[in-house]
N, C-alpha and C positions, 0 to 999 in steps of 0.2 A: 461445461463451458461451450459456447458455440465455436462452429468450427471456423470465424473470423479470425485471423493470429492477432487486426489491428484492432479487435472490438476490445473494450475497455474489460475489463475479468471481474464478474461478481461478486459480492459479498460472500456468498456461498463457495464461489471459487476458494476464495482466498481461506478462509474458512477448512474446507477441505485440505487447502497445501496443509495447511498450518498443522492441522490433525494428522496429515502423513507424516510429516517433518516430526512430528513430535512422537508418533509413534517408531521413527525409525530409531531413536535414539534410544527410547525403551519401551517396547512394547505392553510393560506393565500397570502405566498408566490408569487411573482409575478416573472415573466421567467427573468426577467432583474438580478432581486438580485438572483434568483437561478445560473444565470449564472456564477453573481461573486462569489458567495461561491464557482461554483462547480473548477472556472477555466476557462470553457471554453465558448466561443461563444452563441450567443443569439440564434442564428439559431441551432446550437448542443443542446442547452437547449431545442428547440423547438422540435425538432427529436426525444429527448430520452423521453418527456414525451407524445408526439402523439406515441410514441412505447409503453409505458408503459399502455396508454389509450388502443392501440390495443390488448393489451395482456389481460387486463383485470383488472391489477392493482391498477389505479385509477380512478378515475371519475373525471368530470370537470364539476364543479355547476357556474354559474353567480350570483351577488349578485343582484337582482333583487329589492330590495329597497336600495341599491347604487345608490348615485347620479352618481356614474364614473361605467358607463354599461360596462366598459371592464375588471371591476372587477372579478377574479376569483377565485375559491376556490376549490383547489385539494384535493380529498380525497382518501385515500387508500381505497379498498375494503377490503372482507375479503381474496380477494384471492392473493390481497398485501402485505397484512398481513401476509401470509403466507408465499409469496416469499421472502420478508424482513429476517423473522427468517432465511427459509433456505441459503439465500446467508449469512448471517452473520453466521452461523455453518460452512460454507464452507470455508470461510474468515479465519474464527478463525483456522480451521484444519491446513487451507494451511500456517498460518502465524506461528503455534504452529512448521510445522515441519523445516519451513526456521528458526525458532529461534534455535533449534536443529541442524540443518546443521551449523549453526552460528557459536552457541557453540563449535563445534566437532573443526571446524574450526581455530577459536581464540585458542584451546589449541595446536592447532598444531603448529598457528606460535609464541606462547609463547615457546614451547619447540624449534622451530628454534632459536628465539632466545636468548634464554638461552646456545643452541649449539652454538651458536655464537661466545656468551662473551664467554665462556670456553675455546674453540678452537682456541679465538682471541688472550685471555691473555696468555695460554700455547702457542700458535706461537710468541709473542714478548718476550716470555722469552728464547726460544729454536733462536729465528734470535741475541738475545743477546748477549748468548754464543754462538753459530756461529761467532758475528761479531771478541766477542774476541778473539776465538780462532784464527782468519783468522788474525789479527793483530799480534798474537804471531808468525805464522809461519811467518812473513813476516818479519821480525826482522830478 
């Protein structure tokens, strides 16, 4: 992630949390069901956690008294650990101010429509008298 706190957080970012997050829970996880939590492809699953490996994030242990040797077991480091917190402070930032934007947002179109109704029922009563007055002169 860049080092903006207000830049929006990538696909990949998020991606990433989500792969921390879930290996903290159990780090025995296998890339098949990582894939279906995360969404996406078995091969995307396989990308982002040889990226994570590269980075330094996690480790990859084998179970080595597993009868199924393609058993694996990811673990955070400490310096996973760390990227976790900080992409989740960044998260929360960028989500805290879109909630704010939101807000500001929703009051605005609460007062559109609120002009709305106003402006709508004072025009059916002003096209009212309009119609009847136009019916008197026509008499």
């Amino acid at each position: 992630m860049e080092n903006n706190p207000q830049a929006m957080p990538t696909l990949q970012d998020h991606n990433n949390l989500k792969i921390l997050r879930l290996l903290v829970t159990d780090p025995r996880w296998n890339q098949r069901d990582l894939a279906v939590a995360l969404g996406v492809s078995l091969g995307k699953t396989n990308y982002c956690l040889k990226a994570l490996v590269a980075k330094g994030l996690i480790k990859i242990q084998n179970f080595r008294s597993s009868h199924n040797k393609l058993a694996y077991v990811y673990l955070l480091t400490p310096l996973g650990i760390a990227e976790k917190a900080n992409l989740s402070a960044r998260f929360l930032k960028y989500k805290l101010a879109e909630y704010d934007r939101l807000q500001g947002e929703i009051e605005l179109l609460k007062g559109d429509l609120e002009d709305g109704l106003t402006s709508s029922s004072s025009n059916c009563d002003s096209n009212a008298s309009a119609s009847s007055f136009d019916r008197v002169d026509r008499d």
